[in-house]
N, C-alpha and C positions, 0 to 999 in steps of 0.2 A: 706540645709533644706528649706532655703526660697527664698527668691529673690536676684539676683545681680545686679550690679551696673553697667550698661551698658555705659561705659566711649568712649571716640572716638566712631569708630564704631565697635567696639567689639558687637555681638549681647548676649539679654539677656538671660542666660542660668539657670536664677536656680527658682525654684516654691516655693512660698509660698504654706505650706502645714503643715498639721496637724495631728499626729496618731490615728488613730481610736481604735486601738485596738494593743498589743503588741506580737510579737510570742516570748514564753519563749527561753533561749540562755542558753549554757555551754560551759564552758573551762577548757577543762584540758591539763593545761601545764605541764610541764616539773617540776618532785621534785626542792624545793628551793635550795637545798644542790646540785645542776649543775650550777656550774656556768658556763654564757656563754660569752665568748667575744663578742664585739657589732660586728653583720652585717653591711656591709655598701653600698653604691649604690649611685652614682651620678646621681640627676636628671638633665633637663633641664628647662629654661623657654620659656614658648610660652606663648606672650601675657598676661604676669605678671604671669602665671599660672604655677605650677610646676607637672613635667610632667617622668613616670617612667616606667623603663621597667617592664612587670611583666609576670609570667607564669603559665597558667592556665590546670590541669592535667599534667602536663609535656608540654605541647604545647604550642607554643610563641619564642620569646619575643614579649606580644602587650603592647604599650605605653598605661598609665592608668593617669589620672589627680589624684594626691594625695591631699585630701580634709577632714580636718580634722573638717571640718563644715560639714558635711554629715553622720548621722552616718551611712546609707547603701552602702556599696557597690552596685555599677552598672552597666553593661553590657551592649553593643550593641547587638539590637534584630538578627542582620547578625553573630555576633559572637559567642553568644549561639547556635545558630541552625549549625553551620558550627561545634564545639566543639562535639554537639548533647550531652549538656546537659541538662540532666533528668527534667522534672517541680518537683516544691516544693511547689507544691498553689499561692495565692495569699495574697497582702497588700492590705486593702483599705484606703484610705488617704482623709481625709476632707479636701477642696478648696474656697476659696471666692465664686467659679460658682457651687462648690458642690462634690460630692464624685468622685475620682477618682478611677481606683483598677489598680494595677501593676501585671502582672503576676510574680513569684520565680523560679527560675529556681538552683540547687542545683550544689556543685562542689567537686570534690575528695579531691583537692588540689588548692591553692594557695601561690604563693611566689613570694618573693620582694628578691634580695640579698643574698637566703641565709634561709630567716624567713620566715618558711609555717604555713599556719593558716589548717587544715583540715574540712571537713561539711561544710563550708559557702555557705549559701542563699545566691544569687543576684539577685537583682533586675532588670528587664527587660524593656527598653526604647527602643522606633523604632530611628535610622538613629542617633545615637546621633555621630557618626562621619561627617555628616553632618553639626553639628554646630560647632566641635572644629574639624579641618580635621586632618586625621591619628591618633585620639584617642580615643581608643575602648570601656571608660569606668571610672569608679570613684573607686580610694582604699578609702573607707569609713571609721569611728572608729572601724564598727565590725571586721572590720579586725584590725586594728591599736591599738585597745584598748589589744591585747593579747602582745605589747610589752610595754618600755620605749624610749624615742625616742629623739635625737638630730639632731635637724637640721640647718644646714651652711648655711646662705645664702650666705657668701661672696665664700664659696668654691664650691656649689652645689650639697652640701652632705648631705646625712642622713645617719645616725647609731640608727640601732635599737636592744635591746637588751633583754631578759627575766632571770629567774633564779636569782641569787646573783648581784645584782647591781653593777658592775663595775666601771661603768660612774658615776652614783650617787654619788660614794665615791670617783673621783677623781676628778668631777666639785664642782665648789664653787659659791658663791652667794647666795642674799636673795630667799629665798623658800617662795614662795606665793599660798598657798593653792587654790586648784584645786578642783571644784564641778562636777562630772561626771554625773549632773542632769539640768534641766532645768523647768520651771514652766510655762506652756499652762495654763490660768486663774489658775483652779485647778487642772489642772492633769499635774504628774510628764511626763518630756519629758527623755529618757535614753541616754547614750552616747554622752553627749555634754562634752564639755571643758571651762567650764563657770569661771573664774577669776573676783573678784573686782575691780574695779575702782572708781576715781571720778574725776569727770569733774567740772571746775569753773564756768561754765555758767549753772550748774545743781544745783546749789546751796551747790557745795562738798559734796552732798550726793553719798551713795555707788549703783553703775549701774553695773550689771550683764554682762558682754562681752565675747561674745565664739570667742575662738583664732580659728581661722578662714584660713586656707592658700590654703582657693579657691575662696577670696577676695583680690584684691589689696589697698580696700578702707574702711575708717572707713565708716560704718553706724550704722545710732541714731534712735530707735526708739522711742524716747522722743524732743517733743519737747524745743531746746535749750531757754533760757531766753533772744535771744537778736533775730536779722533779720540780721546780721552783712552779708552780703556776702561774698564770696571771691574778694578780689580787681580786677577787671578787667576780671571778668566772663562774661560772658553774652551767653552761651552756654546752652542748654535744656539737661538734665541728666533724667533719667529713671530706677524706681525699677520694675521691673517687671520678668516673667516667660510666661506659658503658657494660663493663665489664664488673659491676659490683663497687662498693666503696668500705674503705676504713677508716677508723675513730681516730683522730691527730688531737693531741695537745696545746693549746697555747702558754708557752713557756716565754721568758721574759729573760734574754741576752743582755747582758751589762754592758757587754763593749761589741761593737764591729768595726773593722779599721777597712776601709778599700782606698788603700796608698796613704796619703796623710789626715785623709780624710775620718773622722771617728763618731761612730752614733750612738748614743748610750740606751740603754734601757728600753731594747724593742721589742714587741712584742712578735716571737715566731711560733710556727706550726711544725710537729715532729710528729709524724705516726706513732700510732700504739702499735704494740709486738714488732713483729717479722718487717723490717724494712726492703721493698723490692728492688733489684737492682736497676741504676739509675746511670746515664749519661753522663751528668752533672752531680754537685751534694747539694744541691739547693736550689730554688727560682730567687729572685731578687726584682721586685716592684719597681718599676722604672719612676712610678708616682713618689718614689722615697726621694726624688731629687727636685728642685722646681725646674733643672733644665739640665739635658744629656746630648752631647756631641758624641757621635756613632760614629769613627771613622774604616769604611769600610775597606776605601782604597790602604787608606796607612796603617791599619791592625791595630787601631788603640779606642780610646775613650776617654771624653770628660766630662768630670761629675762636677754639673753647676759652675758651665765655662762663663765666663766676663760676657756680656752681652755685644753682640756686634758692632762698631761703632757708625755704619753708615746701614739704617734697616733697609730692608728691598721693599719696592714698589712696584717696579714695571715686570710682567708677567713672560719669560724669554722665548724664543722656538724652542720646542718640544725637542727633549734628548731621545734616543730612540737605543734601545738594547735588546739583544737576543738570549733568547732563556730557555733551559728546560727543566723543567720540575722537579728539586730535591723533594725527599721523601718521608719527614716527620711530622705528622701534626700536631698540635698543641691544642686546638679545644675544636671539636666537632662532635657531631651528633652521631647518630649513626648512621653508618653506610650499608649499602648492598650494592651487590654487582647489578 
């Protein structure tokens, strides 16, 4: 949705940006009474990023960045037009420099493993294989939000499932409530992944964090109570997009608690000056966990659930759901109509 943390020299990929207007969405899944076993699909990492095959009408496999900070899915402008799919209008998106508009372009089908969402809007960006090479595009929430979702980092796995919760009823851990909304001053933001925290240098009050896994790095949009650097930094860091970037800090957090959970000593990112207004007070690295249960039907999350006790093998009939395209993005290139 907004800006990334442009670390080494990874360049910066993602836009601060803000919806203007929202196009209404439907889903109709599959009756609750099918239960489905979890789909599953191994991704890769490029460049801390997590990176997956997916197939669009039947056509593919293209590598997509899975970005659960995003709630649009996104397309390269070369690969919609090679597909030759249909336009679906446009988004337009408020910017620090001012309105941008995205062209929509509409899809029969999409799927990951197995789990096809059907109707999804995608949002259309020129060259964005140009800044992450050989990847055609972003799976967004409006896709991701039709399933429940566990992801591996130690294994490189995600399982995604709908219908009768399987996974839910055989992982364990504290379930920490999950707000699928976000707050632009006063207007509600949709499909975000927004989790409590509190941080000791906030004064343990409660900060709003979207689990984030098209981020390797915490960022604050609040400024922390100390100037403490990181020991031995002395490196220039960059929040930025398309629209320009600014200079962030790496400051060094004693404590974060999300539920009983407590991490000491991390390293986050805080803008210099003017902090813009934001959704959320934070992104949060989904890579901070070796494994995250997303549950989208029951509004919660676990951090670092007990691992499954019977794993999947056999690959199920394809779930099928209907979608239309929320409206934020989290890392794209630039667009034109």
């Amino acid at each position: 949705m907004f800006a990334a943390l442009e670390v080494n020299s990874m360049p910066s990929l993602r836009l601060f940006r803000h919806l203007l207007a929202f196009v209404p969405f439907c889903l109709c899944n599959l009756p609750s009474g099918f239960a489905q076993e979890p789909y599953q699909i191994k991704f890769k990492v490029v460049v801390d990023m997590m990176i997956i095959p997916i197939t669009i009408n039947r056509a593919g496999p293209f590598d997509f960045l899975v970005d659960t900070g995003s709630t649009d899915t996104i397309i390269d402008r070369a690969l919609a037009e090679e597909l030759r799919l249909p336009p679906a209008g446009k988004m337009t998106i408020e910017m620090a420099a001012g309105e941008l508009v995205m062209p929509l372009v509409q899809t029969d089908s999409l799927s990951i493993g197995g789990a096809t969402v059907h109707g999804l809007n995608l949002g259309v960006v020129n060259n964005y294989a140009n800044l992450v090479p050989k990847v055609r595009g972003i799976l967004g929430e409006n896709f991701l939000r039709s399933f429940d979702l566990l992801i591996d980092n130690r294994r490189h796995l995600i399982q995604l499932e709908s219908g009768m919760a399987s996974l839910a009823g055989r992982l364990t851990g504290e379930r920490l409530p999950l707000s699928m909304t976000g707050m632009y001053e006063t207007e509600p933001t949709r499909d975000r992944l927004v989790v409590v925290g509190r941080i000791h240098e906030l004064g343990d009050k409660n900060v709003n964090l979207l689990l984030d896994s098209g981020t390797a790095s915490i960022v604050l949009f609040k400024t922390l109570n100390t100037s403490t650097l990181v020991p031995g930094s002395s490196s220039s860091y960059y929040l930025g997009g398309l629209v320009g970037s600014s200079l962030v800090d790496p400051q060094t957090s004693r404590l974060l608690r999300l539920g009983d959970k407590v991490f000491r000593d991390l390293t986050v990112y805080v803008p210099r000056g003017k902090i813009p207004p934001m959704d959320v007070d934070g992104f949060l690295p989904i890579t901070l966990f070796q494994s995250i249960f997303i549950s989208h039907s029951g509004k919660y999350v676990i951090l670092d659930p007990s691992a499954p006790k019977n794993p999947v093998h056999a690959q199920p009939k394809a779930h099928f759901a209907e979608g239309r395209g929320n409206l934020l993005c989290s890392q794209c290139g630039e667009s034109q109509e």
